[in-house]
C-alpha positions in Angstrom: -16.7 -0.3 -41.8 -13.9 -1.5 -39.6 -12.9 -1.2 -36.1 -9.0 -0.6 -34.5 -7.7 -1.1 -31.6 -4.6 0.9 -30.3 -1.7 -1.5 -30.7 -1.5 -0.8 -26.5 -4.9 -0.6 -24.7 -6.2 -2.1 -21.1 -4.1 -1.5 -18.2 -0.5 -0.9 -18.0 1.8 -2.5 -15.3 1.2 0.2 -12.6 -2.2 -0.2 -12.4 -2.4 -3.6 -12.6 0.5 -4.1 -9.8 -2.1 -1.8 -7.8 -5.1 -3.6 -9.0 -3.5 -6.9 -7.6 -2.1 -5.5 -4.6 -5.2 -4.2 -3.5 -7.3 -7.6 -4.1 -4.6 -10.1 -2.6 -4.4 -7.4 0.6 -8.3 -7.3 0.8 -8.6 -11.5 0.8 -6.1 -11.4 3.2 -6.8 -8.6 6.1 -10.4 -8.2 4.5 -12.2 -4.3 4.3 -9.7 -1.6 4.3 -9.4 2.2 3.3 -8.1 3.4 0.5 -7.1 7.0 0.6 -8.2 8.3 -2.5 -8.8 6.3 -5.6 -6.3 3.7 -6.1 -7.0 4.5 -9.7 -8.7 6.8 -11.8 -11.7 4.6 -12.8 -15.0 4.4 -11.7 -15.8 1.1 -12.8 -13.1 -0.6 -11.4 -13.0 1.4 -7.7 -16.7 0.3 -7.8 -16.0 -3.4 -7.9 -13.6 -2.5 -5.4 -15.5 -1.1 -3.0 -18.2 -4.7 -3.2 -14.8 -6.7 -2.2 -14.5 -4.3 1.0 -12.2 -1.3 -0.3 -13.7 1.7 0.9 -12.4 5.0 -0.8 -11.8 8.2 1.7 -10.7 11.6 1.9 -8.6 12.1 5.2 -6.9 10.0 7.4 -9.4 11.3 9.7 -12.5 8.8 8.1 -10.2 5.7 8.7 -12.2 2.3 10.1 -10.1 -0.4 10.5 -6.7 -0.8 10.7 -5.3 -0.6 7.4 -4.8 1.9 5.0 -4.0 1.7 1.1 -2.2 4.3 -0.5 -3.2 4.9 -4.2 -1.2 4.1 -7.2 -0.9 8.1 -7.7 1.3 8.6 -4.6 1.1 10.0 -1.7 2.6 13.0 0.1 5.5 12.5 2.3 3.8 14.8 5.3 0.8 12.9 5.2 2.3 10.0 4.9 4.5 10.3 8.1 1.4 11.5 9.9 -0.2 8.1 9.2 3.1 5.8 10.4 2.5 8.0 13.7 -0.3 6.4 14.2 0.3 3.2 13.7 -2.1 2.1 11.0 -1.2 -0.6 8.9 -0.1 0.8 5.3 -0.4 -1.1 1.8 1.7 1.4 -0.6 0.4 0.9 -4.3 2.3 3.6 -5.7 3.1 3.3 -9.4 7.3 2.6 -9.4 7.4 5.4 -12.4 6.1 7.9 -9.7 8.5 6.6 -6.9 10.9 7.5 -9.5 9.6 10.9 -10.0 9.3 11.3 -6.1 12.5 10.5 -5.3 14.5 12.9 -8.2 11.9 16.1 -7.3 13.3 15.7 -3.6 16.8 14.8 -4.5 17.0 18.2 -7.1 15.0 20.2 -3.9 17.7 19.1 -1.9 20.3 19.9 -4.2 18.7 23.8 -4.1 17.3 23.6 -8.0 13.8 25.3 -8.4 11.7 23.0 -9.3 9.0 23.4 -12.3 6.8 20.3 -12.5 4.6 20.6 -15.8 1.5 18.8 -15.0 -1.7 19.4 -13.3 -1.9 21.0 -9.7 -5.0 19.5 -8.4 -4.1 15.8 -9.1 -2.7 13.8 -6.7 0.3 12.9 -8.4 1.3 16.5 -8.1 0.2 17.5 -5.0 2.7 14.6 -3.5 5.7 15.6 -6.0 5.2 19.5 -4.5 5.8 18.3 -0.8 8.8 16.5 -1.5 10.6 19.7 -3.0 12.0 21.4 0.2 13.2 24.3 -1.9 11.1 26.4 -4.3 8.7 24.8 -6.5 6.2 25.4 -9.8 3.7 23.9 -10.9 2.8 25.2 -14.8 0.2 23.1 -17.1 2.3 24.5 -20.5 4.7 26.9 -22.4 2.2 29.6 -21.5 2.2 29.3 -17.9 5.8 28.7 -17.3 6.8 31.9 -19.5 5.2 33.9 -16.8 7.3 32.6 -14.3 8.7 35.1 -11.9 11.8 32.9 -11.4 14.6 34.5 -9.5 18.0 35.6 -11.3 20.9 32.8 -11.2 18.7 30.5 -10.0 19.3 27.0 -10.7 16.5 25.8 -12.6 15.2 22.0 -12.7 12.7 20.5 -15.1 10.0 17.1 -14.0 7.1 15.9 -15.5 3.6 14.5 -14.2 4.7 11.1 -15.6 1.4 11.1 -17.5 2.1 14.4 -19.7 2.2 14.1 -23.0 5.9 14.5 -24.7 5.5 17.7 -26.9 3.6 19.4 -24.0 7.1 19.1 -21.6 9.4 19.4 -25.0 7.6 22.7 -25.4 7.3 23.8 -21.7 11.4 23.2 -21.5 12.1 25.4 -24.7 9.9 28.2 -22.5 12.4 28.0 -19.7 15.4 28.0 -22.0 14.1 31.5 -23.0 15.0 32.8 -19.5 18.7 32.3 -20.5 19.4 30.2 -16.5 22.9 29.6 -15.6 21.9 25.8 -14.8 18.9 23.7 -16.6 18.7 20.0 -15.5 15.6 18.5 -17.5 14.7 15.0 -16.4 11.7 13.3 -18.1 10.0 11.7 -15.6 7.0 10.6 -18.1 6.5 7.2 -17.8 7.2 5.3 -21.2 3.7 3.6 -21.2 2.1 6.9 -21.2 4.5 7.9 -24.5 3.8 4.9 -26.3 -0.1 4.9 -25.7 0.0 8.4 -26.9 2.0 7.6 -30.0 0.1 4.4 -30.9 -3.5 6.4 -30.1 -2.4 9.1 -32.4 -0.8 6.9 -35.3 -4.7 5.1 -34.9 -6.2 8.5 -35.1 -4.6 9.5 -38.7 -5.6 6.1 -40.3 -9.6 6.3 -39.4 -12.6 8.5 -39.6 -13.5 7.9 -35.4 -11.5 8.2 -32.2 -13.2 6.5 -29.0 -10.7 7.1 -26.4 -12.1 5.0 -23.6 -11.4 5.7 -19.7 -12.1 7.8 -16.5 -13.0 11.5 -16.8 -11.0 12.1 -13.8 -8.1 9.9 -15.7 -5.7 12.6 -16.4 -3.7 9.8 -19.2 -6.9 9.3 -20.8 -7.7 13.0 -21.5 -4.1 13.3 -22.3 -4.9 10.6 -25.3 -8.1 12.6 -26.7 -5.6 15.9 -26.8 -3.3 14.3 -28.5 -6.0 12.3 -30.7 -8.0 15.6 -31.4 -4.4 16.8 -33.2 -5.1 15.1 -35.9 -8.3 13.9 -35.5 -11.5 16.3 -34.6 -13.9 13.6 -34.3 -12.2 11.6 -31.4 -14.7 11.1 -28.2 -13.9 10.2 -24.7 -16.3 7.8 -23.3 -16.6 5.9 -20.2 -19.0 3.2 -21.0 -20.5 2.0 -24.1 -23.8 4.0 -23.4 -21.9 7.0 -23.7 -21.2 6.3 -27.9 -23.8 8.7 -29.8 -25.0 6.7 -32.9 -24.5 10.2 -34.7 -20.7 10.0 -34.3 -20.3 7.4 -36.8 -22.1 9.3 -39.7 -20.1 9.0 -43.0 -17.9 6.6 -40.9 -16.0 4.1 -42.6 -12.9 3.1 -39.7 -12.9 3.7 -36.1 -10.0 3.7 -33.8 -10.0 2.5 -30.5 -7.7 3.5 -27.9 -7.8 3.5 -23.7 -6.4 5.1 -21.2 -4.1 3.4 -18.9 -6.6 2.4 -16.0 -9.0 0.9 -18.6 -9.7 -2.8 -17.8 -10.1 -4.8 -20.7 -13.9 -5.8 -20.1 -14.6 -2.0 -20.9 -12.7 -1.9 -23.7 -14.5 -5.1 -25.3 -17.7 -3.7 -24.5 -17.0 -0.3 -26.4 -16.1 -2.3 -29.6 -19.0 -4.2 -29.6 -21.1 -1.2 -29.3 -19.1 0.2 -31.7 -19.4 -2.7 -34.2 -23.3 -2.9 -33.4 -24.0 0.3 -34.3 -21.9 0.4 -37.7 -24.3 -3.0 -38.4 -27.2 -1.1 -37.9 -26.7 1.7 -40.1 -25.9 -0.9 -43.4 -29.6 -2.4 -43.0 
């Protein structure tokens, strides 16, 4: 019995550009807010929060003077409200969603309808919404944006959640082709880690017997792995920790695949293999 890693696990460069924004900020102004999650992982927001980050919901439950803005972006209302009142602002946005901000508003601007495929409750989204002056969608897949009431000779713009998974937006874009618009601009705004972990994850997943897919619930690039996993592969998991692995998961297991989601730190990781690896020792005695 063997274990894989993906050939790209532990974080990628937008969360660790947060990651070490957010500790050189704390040593230097000490305890601060950060509005939201600066990432999408318990584990790491915990040992966060010992080092003085304290996670909130609204502006509103600010102590102290400074306020971090999480590497999912942030909203361009809320984000003028806070400069109004002078509080100090450490911006950890991801540059791949910058990028996404900044074409959503310049295609609103330019009067496209926007359709951003993704998910509506997540941050990300919620911020790309509010800088689309014009009209704007939000569909998860093909299904959704075929029942688009979209109005006739409209200009018609396509963006992605930059952690979407490739075939999902491909598929999504041939929907809105079937409305036959005048004008289509398509940009993909998925962010080429994202691709990559999804392609190396599910290469992994046709070569074993086990998928572990190991990040944050709430990590919507790690769920997007386990889709894409469970494509080829049924019997790929997501777990958190290692004490989420079920011993009964690896019956008539020979290989297991390993792959993480983007806000995975590598300790994690390490501990999930050698779970993994204990486990596949115990069932040979």
């Amino acid at each position: 019995m063997s274990i894989k890693l993906a050939k790209k696990t532990g974080f990628c460069f937008g969360v660790k550009r947060a990651i070490g924004m957010a500790e050189s900020e704390l040593r230097k102004r000490g305890p601060m807010c950060s509005l939201g999650s600066i990432i999408h992982n318990k584990q790491v927001v915990d040992r966060l929060a010992v080092k003085g980050l304290k996670v909130i919901g609204s502006v509103d439950e600010m102590t102290g003077k400074t306020l971090l803005i999480s590497s999912h972006g942030l909203s361009p209302k809320v984000k003028k409200n806070i400069l109004k009142k002078a509080i100090a602002v450490v911006d950890t946005t991801c540059p791949f969603v910058l990028t996404a901000q900044r074409i959503a508003g310049e295609l609103g601007a330019e009067g496209y309808t926007v359709i951003i495929v993704g998910d509506a409750n997540h941050p990300e989204v919620k911020a790309l919404v509010d800088f689309v002056s014009g009209e704007v969608f939000v569909v998860r897949d093909a299904r959704e944006a075929g029942s688009l009431k979209i109005k006739q000779n409209a200009k018609i713009s396509v963006i992605s959640q930059t952690t979407q998974s490739t075939s999902n937006f491909i598929k999504v874009v041939k929907a809105i082709l079937g409305f036959g618009p005048k004008e289509l601009r398509v940009f993909n705004t998925i962010c080429k880690d994202a691709e990559e972990r999804q392609e190396y994850a599910k290469d992994l997943a046709a070569t074993v017997d086990l998928m572990l897919i190991v990040g944050g619930r709430h990590s919507a690039n790690t769920r997007r792995l386990l889709e894409v996993c469970r494509e080829v592969l049924n019997k790929s998991y997501l777990v958190e920790t290692e004490d989420e692995i079920a011993k009964e998961w690896f019956k008539n297991v020979k290989d297991v695949g390993i792959a993480s989601g983007a806000s995975t730190p590598g300790w994690i990781i390490k501990k999930v293999a050698d779970r993994a690896r204990t486990i596949c020792a115990d069932s040979k005695n």
